[in-house]
C-alpha positions as CSV (number, residue, x, y, z in Angstrom):
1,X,93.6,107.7,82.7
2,X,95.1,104.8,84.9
3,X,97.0,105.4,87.9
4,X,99.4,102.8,90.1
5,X,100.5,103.3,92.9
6,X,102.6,100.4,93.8
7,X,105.9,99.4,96.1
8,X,106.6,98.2,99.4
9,X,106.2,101.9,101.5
10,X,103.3,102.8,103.6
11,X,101.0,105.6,102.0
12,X,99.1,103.7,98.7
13,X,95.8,102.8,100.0
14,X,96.5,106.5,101.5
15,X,97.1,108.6,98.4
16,X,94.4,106.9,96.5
17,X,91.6,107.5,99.0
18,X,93.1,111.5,99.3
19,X,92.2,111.4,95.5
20,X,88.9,110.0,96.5
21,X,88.7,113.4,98.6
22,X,89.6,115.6,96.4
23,X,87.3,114.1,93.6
24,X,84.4,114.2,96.1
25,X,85.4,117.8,96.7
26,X,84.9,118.9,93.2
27,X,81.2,116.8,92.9
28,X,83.0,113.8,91.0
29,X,81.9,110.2,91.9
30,X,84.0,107.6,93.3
31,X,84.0,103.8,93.7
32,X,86.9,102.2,95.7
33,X,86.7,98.8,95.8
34,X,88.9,97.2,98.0
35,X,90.4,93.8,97.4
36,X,91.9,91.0,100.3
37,X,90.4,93.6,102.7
38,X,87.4,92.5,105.0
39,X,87.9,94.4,108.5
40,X,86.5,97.6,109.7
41,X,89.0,100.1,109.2
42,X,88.7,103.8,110.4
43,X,88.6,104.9,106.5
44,X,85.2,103.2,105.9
45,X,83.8,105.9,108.9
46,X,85.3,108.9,107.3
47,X,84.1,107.9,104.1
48,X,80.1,107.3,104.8
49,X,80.2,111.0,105.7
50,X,80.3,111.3,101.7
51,X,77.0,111.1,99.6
52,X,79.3,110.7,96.1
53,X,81.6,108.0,97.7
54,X,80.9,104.8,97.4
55,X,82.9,101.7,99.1
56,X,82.5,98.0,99.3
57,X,85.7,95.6,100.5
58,X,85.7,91.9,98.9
59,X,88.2,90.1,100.8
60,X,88.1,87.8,104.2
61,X,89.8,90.1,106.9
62,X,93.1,89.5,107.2
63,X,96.3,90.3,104.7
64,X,97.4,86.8,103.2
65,X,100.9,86.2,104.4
66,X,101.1,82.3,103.3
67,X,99.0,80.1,101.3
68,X,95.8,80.9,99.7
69,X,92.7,79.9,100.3
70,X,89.6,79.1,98.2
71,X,87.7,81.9,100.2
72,X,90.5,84.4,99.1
73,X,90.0,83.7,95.5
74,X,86.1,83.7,95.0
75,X,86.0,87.1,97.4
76,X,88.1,88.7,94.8
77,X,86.5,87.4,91.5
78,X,83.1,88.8,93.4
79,X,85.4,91.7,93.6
80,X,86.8,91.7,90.3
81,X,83.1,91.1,88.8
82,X,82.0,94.5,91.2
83,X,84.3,96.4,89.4
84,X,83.2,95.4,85.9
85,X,79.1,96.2,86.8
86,X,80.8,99.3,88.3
87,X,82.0,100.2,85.2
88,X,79.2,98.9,83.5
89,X,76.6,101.4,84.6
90,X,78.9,104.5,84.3
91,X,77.9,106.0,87.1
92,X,81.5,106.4,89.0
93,X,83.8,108.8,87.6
94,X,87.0,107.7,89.4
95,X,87.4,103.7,90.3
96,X,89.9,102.4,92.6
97,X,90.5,99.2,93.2
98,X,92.9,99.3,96.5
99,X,95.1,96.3,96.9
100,X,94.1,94.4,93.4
101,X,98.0,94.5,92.8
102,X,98.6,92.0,95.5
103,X,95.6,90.3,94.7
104,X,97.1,89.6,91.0
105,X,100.5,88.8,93.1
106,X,98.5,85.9,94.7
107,X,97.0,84.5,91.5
108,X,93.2,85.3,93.2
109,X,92.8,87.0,89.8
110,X,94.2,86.6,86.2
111,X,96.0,89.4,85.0
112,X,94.2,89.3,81.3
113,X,91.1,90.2,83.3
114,X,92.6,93.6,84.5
115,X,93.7,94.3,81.4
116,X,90.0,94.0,79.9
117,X,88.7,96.1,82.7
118,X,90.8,98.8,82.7
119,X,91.2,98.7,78.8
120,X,87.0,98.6,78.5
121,X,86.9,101.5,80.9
122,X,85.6,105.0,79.2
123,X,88.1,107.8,78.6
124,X,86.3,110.0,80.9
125,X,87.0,107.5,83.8
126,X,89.8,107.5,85.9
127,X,90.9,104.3,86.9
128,X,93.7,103.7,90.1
129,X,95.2,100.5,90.8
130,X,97.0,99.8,94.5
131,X,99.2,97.4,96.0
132,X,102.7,96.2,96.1
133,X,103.8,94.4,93.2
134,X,102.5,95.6,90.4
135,X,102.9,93.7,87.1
136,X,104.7,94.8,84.4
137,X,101.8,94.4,81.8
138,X,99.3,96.5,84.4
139,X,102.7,99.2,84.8
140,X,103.0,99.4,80.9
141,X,99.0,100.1,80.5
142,X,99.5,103.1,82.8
143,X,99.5,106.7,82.4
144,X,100.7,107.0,86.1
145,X,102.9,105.1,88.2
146,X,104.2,105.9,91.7
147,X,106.3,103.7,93.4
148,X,106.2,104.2,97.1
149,X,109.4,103.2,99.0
150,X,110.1,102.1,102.4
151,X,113.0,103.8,104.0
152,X,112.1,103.2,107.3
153,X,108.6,102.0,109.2
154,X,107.5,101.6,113.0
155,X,106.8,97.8,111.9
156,X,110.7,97.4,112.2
157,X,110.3,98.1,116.0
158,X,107.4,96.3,116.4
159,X,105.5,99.0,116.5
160,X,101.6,97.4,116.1
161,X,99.5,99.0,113.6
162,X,97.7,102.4,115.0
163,X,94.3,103.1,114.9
164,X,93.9,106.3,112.8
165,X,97.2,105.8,111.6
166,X,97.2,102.3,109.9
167,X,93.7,101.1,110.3
């Protein structure tokens, strides 16, 4: 099955690695690759502490807010090309691939590739896709979609991002 979970509210990245929990839980494994992300987060500590979760970021550090650059776009084709030998090998029974929405938004990737991986993928693996802005071909390939809406965030205060909390 594919699962999105797209929109501008806090809580994707969130839900999708609470799957990767759960899946652990029950002795599944999981691979969550995460794209445009390159810092130490305090998810990557929680998630060493499990032997059948696996997680590798391909991105430069920082969130892109303006222009692109040629770093951006071959850290998410390495990323991109990850997922596939992930696939590949069959190994992983759950893939995410945090933040590839955005990373489609930003033309780092083509959208045709996506659709390959995710249609190549066996039936037995689950595959969830994160980030704002989902495209409507990667939303119509979907079994799931949640949209997550912002009502209200600390950002809007200027509230900087928590450790624990956001990071």
């Amino acid at each position: 099955m594919i699962q999105v979970y797209t929109g501008n509210g806090k809580g994707k990245t969130t839900a999708a690695l609470g799957l990767a929990i759960r899946a652990a839980g029950a002795g599944l494994n999981v691979y969550i690759g995460q794209f445009i992300k390159g810092k130490h987060s305090s998810e990557l500590n929680a998630l060493k502490k499990f032997k059948n979760i696996k997680i590798e970021q391909c991105g430069r550090g920082c969130f892109i807010k303006k222009s692109v650059s040629i770093r951006d776009i071959k850290c998410a084709k390495l990323g991109l090309k990850r997922a596939e030998e992930i696939l590949a090998n069959k190994k992983f029974d759950i893939i995410i691939l945090d933040e590839i929405n955005v990373a489609l938004h930003f033309g780092l990737i083509k959208i045709q590739k996506v659709i390959e991986l995710i249609s190549n993928a066996r039936k037995q693996t689950e595959i969830v896709l994160t980030g704002r802005y989902a495209p409507k071909e990667i939303i119509k390939q979907a079994d799931l979609v949640s949209e997550i809406k912002e009502i209200k965030h600390p950002y809007c205060r200027r509230v900087k991002a928590r450790k624990g909390i956001e990071y």
